[in-house]
Structure formats: structure tokens, C-alpha cells
TILOBA-70425 format. One record per residue (C-alpha): residue in three letters; z, x, y. Coordinates in steps of 0.5 Angstrom, whole numbers, plus 500, padded with zeros to 3 digits. Layout:
<nodes>
ALAZXY
...
</nodes>
This chain:
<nodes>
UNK500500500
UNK498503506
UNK503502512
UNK497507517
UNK501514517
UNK495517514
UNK492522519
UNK484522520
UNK484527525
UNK489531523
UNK494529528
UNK501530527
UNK503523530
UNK506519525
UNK510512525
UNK517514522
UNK519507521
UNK514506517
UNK514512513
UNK521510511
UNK520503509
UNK514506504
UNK519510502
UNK524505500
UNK518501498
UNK515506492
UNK522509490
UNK525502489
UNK518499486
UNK518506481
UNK524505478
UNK524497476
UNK516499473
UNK521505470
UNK526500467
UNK521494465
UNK517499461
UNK523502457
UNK526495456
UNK532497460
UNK537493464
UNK534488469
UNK534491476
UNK535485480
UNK537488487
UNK531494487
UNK527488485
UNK529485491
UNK529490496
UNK521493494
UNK518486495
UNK522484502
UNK519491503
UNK512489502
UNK513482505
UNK516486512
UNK510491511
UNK505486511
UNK509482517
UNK509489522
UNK504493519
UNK498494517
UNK498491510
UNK493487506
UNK497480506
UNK494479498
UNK496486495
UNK503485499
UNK504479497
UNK502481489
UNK506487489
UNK513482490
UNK511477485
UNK509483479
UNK516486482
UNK520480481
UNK518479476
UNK519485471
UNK527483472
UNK526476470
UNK523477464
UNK527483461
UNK533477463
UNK530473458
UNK528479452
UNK521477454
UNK516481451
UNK510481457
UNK517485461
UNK512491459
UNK506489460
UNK508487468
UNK511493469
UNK505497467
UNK501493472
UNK506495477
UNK506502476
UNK498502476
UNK500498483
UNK504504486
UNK500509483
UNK494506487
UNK499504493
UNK501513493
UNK495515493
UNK491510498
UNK485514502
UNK485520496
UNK481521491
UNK477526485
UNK483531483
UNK488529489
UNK488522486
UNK489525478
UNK494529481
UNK498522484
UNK497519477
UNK501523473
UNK507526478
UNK509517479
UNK507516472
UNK511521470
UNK517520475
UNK517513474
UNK517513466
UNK523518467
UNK527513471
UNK526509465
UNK529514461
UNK534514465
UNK537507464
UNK537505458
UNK544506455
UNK542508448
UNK537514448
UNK532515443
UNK533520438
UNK528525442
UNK530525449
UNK531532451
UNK525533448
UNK521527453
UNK525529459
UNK523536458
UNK515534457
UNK516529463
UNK520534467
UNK515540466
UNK509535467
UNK511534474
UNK513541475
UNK506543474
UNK502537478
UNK507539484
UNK504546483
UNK497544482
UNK498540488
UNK501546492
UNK495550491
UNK490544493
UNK493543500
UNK491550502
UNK498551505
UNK501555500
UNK501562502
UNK502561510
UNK507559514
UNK507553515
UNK510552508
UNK516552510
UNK515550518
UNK512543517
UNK514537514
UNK509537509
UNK510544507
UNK517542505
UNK514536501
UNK510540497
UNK516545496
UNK520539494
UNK516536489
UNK515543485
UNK522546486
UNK526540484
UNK524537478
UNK524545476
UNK531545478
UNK533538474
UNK530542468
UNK536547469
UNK542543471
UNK546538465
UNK548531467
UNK545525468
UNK546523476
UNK544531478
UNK538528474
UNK536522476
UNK538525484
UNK533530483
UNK527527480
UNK528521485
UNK528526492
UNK521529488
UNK518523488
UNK521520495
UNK518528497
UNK511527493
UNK510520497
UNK511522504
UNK506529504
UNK501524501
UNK503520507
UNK503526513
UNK497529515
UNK496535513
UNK498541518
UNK492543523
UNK489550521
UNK493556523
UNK490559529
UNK485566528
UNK487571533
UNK481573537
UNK476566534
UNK475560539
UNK481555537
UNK479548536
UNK486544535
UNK489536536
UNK494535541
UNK498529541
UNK499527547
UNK504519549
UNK500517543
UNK493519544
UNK491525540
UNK487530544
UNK482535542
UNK483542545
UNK479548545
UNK480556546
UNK476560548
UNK476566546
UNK483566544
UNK484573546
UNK489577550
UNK488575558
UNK484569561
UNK482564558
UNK478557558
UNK481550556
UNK477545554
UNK479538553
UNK473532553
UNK472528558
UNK475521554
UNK482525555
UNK482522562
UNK483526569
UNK491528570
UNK492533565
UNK494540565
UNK496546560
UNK501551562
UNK502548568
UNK494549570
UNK490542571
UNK485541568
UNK479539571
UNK471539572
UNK466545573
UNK459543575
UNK454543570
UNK459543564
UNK463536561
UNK470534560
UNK475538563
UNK476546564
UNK482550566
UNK484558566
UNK490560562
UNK492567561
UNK494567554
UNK500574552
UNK499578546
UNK501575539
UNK503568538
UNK505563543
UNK506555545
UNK501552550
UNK504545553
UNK499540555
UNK502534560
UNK499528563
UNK505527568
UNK509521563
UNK508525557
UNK508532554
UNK505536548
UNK504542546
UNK500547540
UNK500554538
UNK496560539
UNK495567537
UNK492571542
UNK493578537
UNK492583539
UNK487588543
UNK484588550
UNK485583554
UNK478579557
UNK475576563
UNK472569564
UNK466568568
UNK462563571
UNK458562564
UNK464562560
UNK464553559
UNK457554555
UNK460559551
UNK465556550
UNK461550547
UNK457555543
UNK463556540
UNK464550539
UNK459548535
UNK460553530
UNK468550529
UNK465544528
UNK460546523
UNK466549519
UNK465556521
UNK471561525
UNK467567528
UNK470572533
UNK466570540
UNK462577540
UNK458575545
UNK455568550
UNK449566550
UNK448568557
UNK450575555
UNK442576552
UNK434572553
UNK433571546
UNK425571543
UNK425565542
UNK427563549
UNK423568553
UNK416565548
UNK418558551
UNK418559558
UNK411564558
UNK409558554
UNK412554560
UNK408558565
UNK402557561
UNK402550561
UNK404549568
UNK397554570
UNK393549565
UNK396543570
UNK393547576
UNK400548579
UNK399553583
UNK405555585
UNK413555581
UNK419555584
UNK423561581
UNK432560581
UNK435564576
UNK442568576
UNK445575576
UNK447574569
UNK443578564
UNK440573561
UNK438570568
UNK436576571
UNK431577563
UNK428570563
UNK426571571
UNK423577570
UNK419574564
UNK417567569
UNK415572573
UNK410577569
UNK408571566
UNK406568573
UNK402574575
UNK398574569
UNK397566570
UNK394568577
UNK400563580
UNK405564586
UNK412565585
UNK416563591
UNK424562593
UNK424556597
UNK422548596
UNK414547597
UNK411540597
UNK405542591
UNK410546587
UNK414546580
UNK421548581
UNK423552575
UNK431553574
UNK433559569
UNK440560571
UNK447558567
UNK449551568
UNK453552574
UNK448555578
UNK442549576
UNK446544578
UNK447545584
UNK440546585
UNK437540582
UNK443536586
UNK440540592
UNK433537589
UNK435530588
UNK436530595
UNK430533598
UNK426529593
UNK429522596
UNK428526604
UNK421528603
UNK415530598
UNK418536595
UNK417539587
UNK410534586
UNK408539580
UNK416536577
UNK423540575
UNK422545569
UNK429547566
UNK431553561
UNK431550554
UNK439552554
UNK440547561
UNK438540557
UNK445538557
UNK447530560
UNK452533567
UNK445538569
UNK439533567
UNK442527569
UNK443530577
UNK435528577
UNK431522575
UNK428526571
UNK425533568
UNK423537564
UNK424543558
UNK421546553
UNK424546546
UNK423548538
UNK427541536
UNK427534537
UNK432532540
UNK430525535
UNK430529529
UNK435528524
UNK438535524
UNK439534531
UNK442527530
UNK447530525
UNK448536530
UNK451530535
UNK455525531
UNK458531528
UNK460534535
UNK462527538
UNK467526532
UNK470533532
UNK470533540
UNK472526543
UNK465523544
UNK463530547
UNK455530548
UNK452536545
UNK448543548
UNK443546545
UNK446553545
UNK452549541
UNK447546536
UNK444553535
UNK452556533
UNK452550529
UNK445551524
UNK447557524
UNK442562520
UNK438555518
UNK436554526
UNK428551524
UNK423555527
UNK418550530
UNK413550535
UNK415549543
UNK413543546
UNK415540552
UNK420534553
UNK421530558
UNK430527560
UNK429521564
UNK435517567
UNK434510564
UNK437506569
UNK431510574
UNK425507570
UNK423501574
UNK423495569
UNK421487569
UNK425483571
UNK429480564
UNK426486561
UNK431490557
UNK427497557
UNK421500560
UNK415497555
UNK414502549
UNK420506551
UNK426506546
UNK432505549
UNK437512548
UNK443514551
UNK448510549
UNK453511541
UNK454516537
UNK447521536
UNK444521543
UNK444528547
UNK444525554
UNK449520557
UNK444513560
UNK438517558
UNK432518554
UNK430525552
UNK421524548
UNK416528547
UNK411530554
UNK407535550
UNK403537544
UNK405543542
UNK404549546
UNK400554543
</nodes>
């Protein structure tokens, strides 16, 4: 019976009362199922107290009201039925322990939930041993088995939980669980008398029944690897990610649906140009350390492990190093950030803007409006729009021109601000006739949604399910966080396909003239909005063929 304590995002939020009641609820539901199966005295009181306990979890929880109300019929029922020397007493108690079987082992399955089947059945059939005032000829030898049983799926699944050999085995409560369900029937094994017996076995199974309830632990922090954590925060679990978790100054990040007001280490958390969500600086020590995040009614905090090393600077590139970094965490890889993206021009790039300076001289455009940066990527990619302009016989220019093409490959910061300044000289004035062309690292939705519209060259499509998957697996893992390209290229990994370059075309949806009752521009699919879109109130389609 699931009574909502089960993380899905590996928070460490948890309703204590209703853990207390299912503990109450299973070990009580366990012992009378023990005693129905031995044909043991009728347990009345237990009986009574494990179906309130599933009448009050379908009351105040979210409990399925059909299961809570079978689970107190086969409960009240196994006493019943042993009062009356009834045979089907087994039977019934049968039933009830496959019920606390599945109601333990909620949300699990494969060898986790072959592993609850066998510890409950094995300490349910122990309290039925231990209540039947004439034991049977061999029962040292089947409270032995049952204890070893239980010994060795306690272990079993203290090596599952990937927690065994690290230190939160013994700082979290989940780990004291594991170590409980494991020492305490060992223990049993040793100590004579049978109150010391049915104690020990009962506080294992109350253990076994509340790790599988908590949330597993978050992952340790790699000192020197970007960290991707959850902090919980007045009953919201935040997403926060490190970057690069090393010694010296460092970029929080939170996303945008955690709100406006937060702060880590007394820092605020706010917007960068360009960038989404919320940023802050924090200088992190050496070694381990606790960062707090507040919002002005509730606080919360996570761990972080610097390590030791040089200490390092952030720059004004640090926010999309810090997404490609985040697209590797969510791809399930923990890598040291050796490097950022704006640290180098890749091949791949530099082929895409000469094919964009190509394209453009084919459109007979005449003269590009070049902004890059002092970044070395900037510094590369200018130099190949330039070369590339001089041989296309094309103007390279530094202010706005009417018959021009503005070509932006700066970091995010930086174009930004300059398409902001675009749009407003585009609404004063015929400016940028030719169009707005982006690096391919700018297709992010704070950058392209400044202009109603514009255009880059891509090796994928935004479309293709590769890129989809790309941008649902991000905005699960990161609060709804809408994807970047140098994220999605961290997070393919050595997979990236190698496809031709085509130009696509991001245009505000909301900025398309339409008919009135029409829900969207005639042949245009309406893209923007849920799980899978790359740019917020956008859409991102295919202006080109292939450019060879």
C-alpha cells in the first residue's frame, strides 16, 4: 500500500506520519498473516490495528480505497477464522502476506522486488513460529534457515543499493536501514530467548519496510566533476547544478520554474543575458562543505566537494559551460569539465558558418555584419567568416547597414545584447534586409526569442527524435530546462551523428500574422510548448537544403 513516501526524483523529502503508519500498518499486517499461517492463537488487537491503519490510510493518503478496504477484510478475517478452527484461516493468511508482499514492494520490480518477496515472506513466517506455543520438532533448524534467508536478502540488497561502500551507509537513514536488515537477524542467530528473537526480527523487518519506502540517497559529490543535486526547499524539490565544483569560484545554477528570490551561501540567484533560469557566483573551500539555499521563508542545504587543486575562475562563457556540462550529467556521465565550449572553434562549426558565408554569397548578399567576442572560439570563428567572406568577394562590415546580413558568433552574452539592439533597429528602421544568422552554439530560446526571427546552421534537426529525447530527458532532470546545442553534444557523447549542414529558421509563433479563429500559420505545426520543443513560443523548421 503506497502511502506517497516514494521518491521519483531522489529527493530527500519524506512525510514522516505517513511512514509511521505504514510501519504500523505492514508489521502488524505481517504478524497476524504469520499467525494464520501457523495456525497460531488469533491475534485480534493486530488484526484491529493494521485494518484502522489501512482505513486511515485511505482517509488521509493517497491510498487506492478498493485495496485498503480488501486489505482490513483478509486482516480481520484470519482471527475470525482461527477462533473458529477453520481451515481456510491458511489460506486467507496466505492471501494477506502476497498483499504485504506487493504493498512492501510498491514501485519496485526485477531483483529488488524478488528480494522483498523473500525477506517478508521470511519474517512473516518467523512470527508465525514464534507464536505457536507447541513448536514443532525442528524448530531450531527452520528459524535458523529462516534467519539465514533473511541474512543473505538483507545482503543481497545492501549491495544493490550502491550505497554499501560509501559514507552514506552510515549518514543517511536509508543506509541505517540497509545495515539493520542485515545485522539484526545475524544477530538473532546468536542471542538465545525468545522475546530477543521476535524484537530483532520485527525491528528488521520494520527497517526493510522503511528504506524501501525513502528515497535513495543523492550520489555522492566527485570532487572536480560539475554536480547535478536536488535540494529541497519549503516542500519544492529544486535541481541545482555546480559547475565545475573545484576549489575557487564557482557557477550555481537553479531553473527557471524554482522562482525568483532564491540565494545559496547568502548569494542571489539571478538572470544572466542569454542564459536560462537562475545563476549565481559562489567561491567553494578545499574539500567538502555544506552550501544553503534559501528562499526568505525556508531554507535548505547540499553537499559539495571541491577537492583539492587550483582554484579556478569563472567567465562571462561560464553559464553555457556550464549547460554542456549538464548535458553529460543527464546523460548519466560524470566527467572532470576540462574544457568549455568557448575555449576552442570545433571542425565541425568552422565548416558551418564557410557554408553560411557560402549560402549568403549565393543569396547575393553583399555585405555581413560580423559580431564575434575576445573569446577563443569568437576570435576563431571570426577569422573563418571573414576568410570565407574575402573569397566569396563579400563586405565584412561593424555597424548595421540596411542591405546586410547580420552574423552573430559571440558567446551567449554578447549576442544577446545584440540581437536585443537588432530588434530595436529593425521596429526604428529598415535594418538586416538579408536576415539575422546565429553561430550554431546560439540556438538557445532567451538568445533567438529577442527577434521575431532567425537563422542557423545545423548538423541536426531539432525535430528528429535523437534531439526530442535530448530535450525531455533535460527537462525532466532539470525542472523543465529548455535544451542548448553545446548540452546536446555532451550529452550524445562520442554518438554525435555526422549530418550535413542545413540552415534552420527559429521564428516566434506569436509573431506570425494568422487569420482570425486560425490556431496557426497555414502549413506551419504549431512548436513550442511541452516536453520536446527546443525554443519556448517558437518554432525551429528547415529553411534550406543541404548545403554542400
Amino acid at each position: 500500500m503506497d502511502h506517497g513516501t516514494h521518491g521519483a526524483t531522489g529527493s530527500v523529502t519524506l512525510d514522516v506520519t505517513a511512514l509511521l503508519l505504514r510501519l504500523v500498518l505492514l508489521l502488524a499486517t505481517a504478524v497476524v498473516a504469520g499467525g494464520g499461517l501457523f495456525e497460531a492463537k488469533p491475534r485480534f488487537v493486530l488484526a484491529g490495528v493494521s485494518a484502522v491503519s489501512a482505513v486511515v490510510s485511505a482517509i488521509f493518503f493517497d491510498v487506492n480505497v478498493v485495496a485498503a478496504v480488501i486489505h482490513a477484510l483478509l486482516v480481520l478475517a484470519v482471527p475470525v477464522l482461527l477462533a473458529r478452527r477453520l481451515p481456510v484461516a491458511r489460506w486467507i493468511a496466505l492471501a494477506l502476506l502476497v498483499l504485504v508482499v506487493v504493498e512492501t514492494s510498491l514501485g519496485r520490480s526485477g531483483i529488488e522486488f524478488a528480494a522483498d518477496t523473500v525477506y517478508v515472506a521470511g519474517a512473516t513466517a518467523w512470527f508465525g513460529l514464534a507464536q505457536l506455543k507447541e513448536k514443532p520438532p525442528r524448530y531450531g533448524a527452520l528459524t535458523l534457515s529462516l534467519g539465514l534467508l533473511l541474512v543473505v536478502a538483507g545482503a543481497g540488497q545492501l549491495l544493490l543499493s550502491g550505497v554499501a561502500f560509501d559514507r552514506r551507509l552510515y549518514e543517511t537513514l536509508f543506509g541505517w536501514s540497509l545495515v539493520a536488515v542485515v545485522v539484526l537477524p545475524l544477530a538473532v542467530l546468536f542471542v538465545r530467548g525468545r522475546s530477543w528473537g521476535i524484537a530483532g526480527i520485527a525491528v528488521a523487518f520494520l527497517a526493510w519496510t522503511t528504506f524501501v519506502a525513502l528515497p535513495a540517497p543523492a550520489a555522492l559529490p566527485v570532487p572536480g566533476v560539475p554536480l547535478l543535486t536536488t535540494a529541497s526547499l519549503g516542500g519544492q524539490d529544486i535541481p541545482v547544478l555546480v559547475s565545475p565544483q573545484r576549489p575557487g569560484r564557482n557557477l550555481v545554477h537553479v531553473p527557471a520554474a524554482a522562482g525568483a528570490g532564491l540565494t545559496v551561501a547568502g548569494v542571489p540567484l539571478t538572470q544572466r543575458a542569454g542564459a536560462e533560469g537562475y545563476w549565481a557566483e559562489v567561491d567553494l573551500p578545499a574539500g567538502r562543505t555544506d552550501l544553503p539555499v534559501a528562499n526568505g521563508t525556508a531554507s535548505a542545504s547540499f553537499e559539495v566537494d571541491a577537492g583539492e587543486g587550483p582554484p579556478v575562475v569563472t567567465g562571462p562563457d561560464s553559464p553555457e559551460c556550464a549547460s554542456a556540462a549538464l548535458g553529460g550529467l543527464v546523460a548519466g556521465r560524470h566527467e572532470p569539465l576540462n574544457r568549455c565550449p568557448a575555449d576552442y572553434l570545433s571542425d565541425d562549426d568552422a565548416d558551418a558558418l564557410r557554408k553560411l558565408v557560402g549560402f549568403l554569397s549565393a543569396r547575393h548578399t553583399g555585405t555581413i555584419q560580423l559580431v564575434g567576442d575576445t573569446s577563443r572560439r569568437g576570435a576563431a570563428a571570426a577569422d573563418v567568416v571573414r576568410t570565407s567572406a574575402q573569397q566569396q568577394g563579400l563586405q565584412v562590415v561593424d555597424a548595421p547597414q540596411q542591405n546586410a546580413a547580420l552574423v552573430v558568433v559571440s558567446g551567449w552574452a554578447p549576442a544577446y545584447d545584440t540581437l536585443v539592439q537588432a530588434a530595436r533597429e529593425q521596429r526604428s528602421a529598415p535594418t538586416y534586409l538579408y536576415g539575422l544568422y546565429l553561430a550554431p552554439w546560439l540556438l538557445t530560446g532567451p538568445i533567438v526569442n529577442t527577434v521575431s526571427a532567425s537563422t542557423v546552421p545545423l548538423r541536426f534537426d531539432p525535430r528528429e527524435q535523437t534531439a526530442v529525447t535530448y530535450a525531455v530527458s533535460l527537462g525532466d532532470a532539470f525542472g523543465g530546462e529548455n535544451p542548448t546545442v553545446d548540452g546536446f553534444r555532451q550529452w550524445l557523447g562520442t554518438s554525435e551523428p555526422l549530418q550535413k549542414v542545413q540552415l534552420f529558421s527559429s521564428a516566434q509563433v506569436n509573431a506570425m500574422p494568422m487569420n482570425p479563429g486560425e490556431p496557426q500559420a497555414p502549413g506551419m505545426p504549431m512548436i513550442g510548448e511541452g516536453a520536446g520543443h527546443w525554443i519556448p513560443d517558437a518554432t525551429v523548421v528547415p529553411v534550406s537544403f543541404p548545403l554542400e
